[in-house]
N, C-alpha and C positions, 0 to 999 in steps of 0.2 A: 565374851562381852568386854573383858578388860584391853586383850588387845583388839579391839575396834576401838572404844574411847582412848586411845592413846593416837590414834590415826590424826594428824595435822590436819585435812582436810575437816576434818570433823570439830576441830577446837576453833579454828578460826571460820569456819561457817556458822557457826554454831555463834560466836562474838559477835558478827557481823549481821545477821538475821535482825529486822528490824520488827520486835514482836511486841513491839509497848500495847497497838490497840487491843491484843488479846488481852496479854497479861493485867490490861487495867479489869478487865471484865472478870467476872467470876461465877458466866454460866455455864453450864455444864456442856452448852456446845463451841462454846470456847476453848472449853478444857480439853474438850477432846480434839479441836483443832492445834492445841499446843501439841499435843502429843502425838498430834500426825504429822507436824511439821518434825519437831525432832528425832523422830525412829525413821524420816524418808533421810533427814540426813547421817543417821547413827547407821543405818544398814545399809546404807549405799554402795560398801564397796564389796559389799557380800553380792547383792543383786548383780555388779559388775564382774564380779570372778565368776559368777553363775553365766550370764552371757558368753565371756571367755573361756572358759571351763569344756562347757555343755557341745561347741563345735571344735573342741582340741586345735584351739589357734595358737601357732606354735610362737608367734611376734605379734607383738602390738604396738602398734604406733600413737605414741602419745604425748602429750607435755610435761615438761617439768614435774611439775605439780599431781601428777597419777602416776609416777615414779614408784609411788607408796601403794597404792592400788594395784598396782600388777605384783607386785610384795606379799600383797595381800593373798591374790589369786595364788601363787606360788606355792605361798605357805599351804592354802586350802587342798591344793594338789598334792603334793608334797604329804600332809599330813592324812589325806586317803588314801594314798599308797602306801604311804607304810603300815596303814592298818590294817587294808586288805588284801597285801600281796600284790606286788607286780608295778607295771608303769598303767595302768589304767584311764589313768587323768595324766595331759601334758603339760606338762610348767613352759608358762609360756615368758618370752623374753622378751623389755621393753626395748622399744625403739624409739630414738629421739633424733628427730627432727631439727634443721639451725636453729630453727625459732622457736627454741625452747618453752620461751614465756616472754609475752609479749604484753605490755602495759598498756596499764587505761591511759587514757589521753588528757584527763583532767584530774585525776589522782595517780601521778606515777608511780608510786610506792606500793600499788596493788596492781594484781593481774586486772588487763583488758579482759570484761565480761561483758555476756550479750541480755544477762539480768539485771544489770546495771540502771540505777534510777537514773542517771542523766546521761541521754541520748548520744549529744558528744562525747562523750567515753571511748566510744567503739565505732569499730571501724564494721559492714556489715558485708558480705560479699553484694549484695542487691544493691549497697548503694552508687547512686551513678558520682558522674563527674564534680556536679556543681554540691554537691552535699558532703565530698571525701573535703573538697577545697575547701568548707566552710569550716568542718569538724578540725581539721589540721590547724586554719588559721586562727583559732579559738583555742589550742591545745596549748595546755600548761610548761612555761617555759621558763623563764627568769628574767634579769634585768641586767645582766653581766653581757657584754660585747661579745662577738665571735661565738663561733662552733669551738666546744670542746667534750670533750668525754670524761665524766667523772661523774658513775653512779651517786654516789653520795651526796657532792656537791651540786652539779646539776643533774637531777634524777629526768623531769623534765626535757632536757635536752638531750640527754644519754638516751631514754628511750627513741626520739623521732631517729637520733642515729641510728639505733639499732633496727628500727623499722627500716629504714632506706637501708641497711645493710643486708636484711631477709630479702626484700624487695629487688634488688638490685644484683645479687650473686657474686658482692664482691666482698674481699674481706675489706674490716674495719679500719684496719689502718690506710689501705686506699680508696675508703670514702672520707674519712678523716681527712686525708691529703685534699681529695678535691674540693674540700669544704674550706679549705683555708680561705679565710681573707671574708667569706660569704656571711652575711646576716642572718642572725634568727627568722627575720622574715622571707629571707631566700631559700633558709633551709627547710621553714615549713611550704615554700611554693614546692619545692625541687618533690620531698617526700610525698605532696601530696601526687604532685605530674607521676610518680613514680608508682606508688600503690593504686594508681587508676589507671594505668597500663599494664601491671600484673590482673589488677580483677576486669578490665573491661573483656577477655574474651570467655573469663566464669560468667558474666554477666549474658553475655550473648549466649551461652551453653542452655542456660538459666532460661532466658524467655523462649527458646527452643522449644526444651522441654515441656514445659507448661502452655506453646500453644497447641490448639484443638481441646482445651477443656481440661488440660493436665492430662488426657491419658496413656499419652505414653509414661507417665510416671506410675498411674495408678497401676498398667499392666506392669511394669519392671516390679515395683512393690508385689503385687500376687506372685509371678516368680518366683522372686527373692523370699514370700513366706512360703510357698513349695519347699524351696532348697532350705528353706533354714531348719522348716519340721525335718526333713529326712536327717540333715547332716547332728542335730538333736538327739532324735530318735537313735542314730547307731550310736552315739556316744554312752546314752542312756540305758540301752540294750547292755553294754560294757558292764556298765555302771550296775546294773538289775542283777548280772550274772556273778559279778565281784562278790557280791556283797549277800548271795543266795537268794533272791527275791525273784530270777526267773529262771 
């Protein structure tokens, strides 16, 4: 319990949770809506090393920000082996990705999230063209002249950089370069022209998928719970016989 409430993830979800209309209330199915809201986020990273854990994934690919989470699974792994003998459970190793963490669009100071109360925030893979262009040119920037890069000082503009930077496959200092001389309004045209040719052929995968009624998704999903009981099930088997229970 202690080291879960020490988890970052947890302190600052947990800050940020907008629970004023429960809290004003003081009925008992309130209460217990409080209390379900904070044990989903208090356990979350237990449930998460359970998923990871249970099919001995030996990488995981993740953000910034679940750095802590695969830490977590480690430990949980880690700390069953050495009580029941052996390598049983795999500690698995994070993997990151450029774009480690990538900012909301009108609050740069926080990660871009798709729970986010305001819609320009985020960027979503489903959106088309005319909706990346609107959310970009709405996106939080400053009043200082020119492209430049300084988190701190322009947080705002540092992030679309680093967006056209993911986007683009180049490094920083050579989108930096090409940005010289160009307006903030140039640079949200350019980023937006840019993140809508990286997702325009997720989008085309996207309506693929989902025509004839979604089913070729539904059947990949059946599949995929086949494969996920069996590769569970021998982990767990492991796991049964570790521990004398099969």
């Amino acid at each position: 319990m202690g080291y879960l409430s020490r988890m970052t993830q947890w302190k600052s979800k947990l800050s940020s949770v907008d629970t004023n209309d429960v809290l004003s209330s003081s009925t008992a199915t309130d209460a217990i809506t409080r209390q379900k809201l904070k044990l989903g986020l208090f356990a979350y990273p237990v449930l998460q090393a359970a998923d990871i854990l249970v099919h001995g994934a030996t990488h995981v690919p993740v953000g910034e920000d679940q750095a802590q989470h695969i830490e977590c699974a480690r430990e949980c792994a880690g700390g069953f082996n050495a009580r029941w003998g052996g390598e049983v459970l795999v500690r698995p190793v994070a993997v990151f990705g450029k774009a480690r963490r990538v900012m909301s669009l009108t609050q740069p100071a926080i990660k871009m999230s798709k729970s986010a109360r305001e819609v320009g925030s985020r960027i979503l893979l489903t959106d088309g063209r005319e909706v990346i262009e609107k959310k970009f040119r709405t996106a939080l920037t400053d009043s200082v002249d020119g492209v430049s890069y300084d988190v701190d000082a322009r947080p705002g503009v540092s992030n679309l950089v680093d967006i056209l930077t993911y986007v683009s496959g180049e490094e920083r200092e050579n989108v930096l370069g090409d940005l010289r001389g160009v307006s903030l309004k140039g640079l949200k045209e350019r980023v937006a022209r840019e993140v809508d040719s990286c997702l325009a052929p997720i989008r085309e995968r996207i309506r693929e998928l989902l025509d004839g009624d979604g089913r070729v998704v539904d059947e990949v999903a059946e599949e995929g719970a086949v494969r996920a009981r069996e590769s569970a099930e021998k982990t767990m088997k492991v796991v049964r016989e570790a521990v004398g229970l099969d």
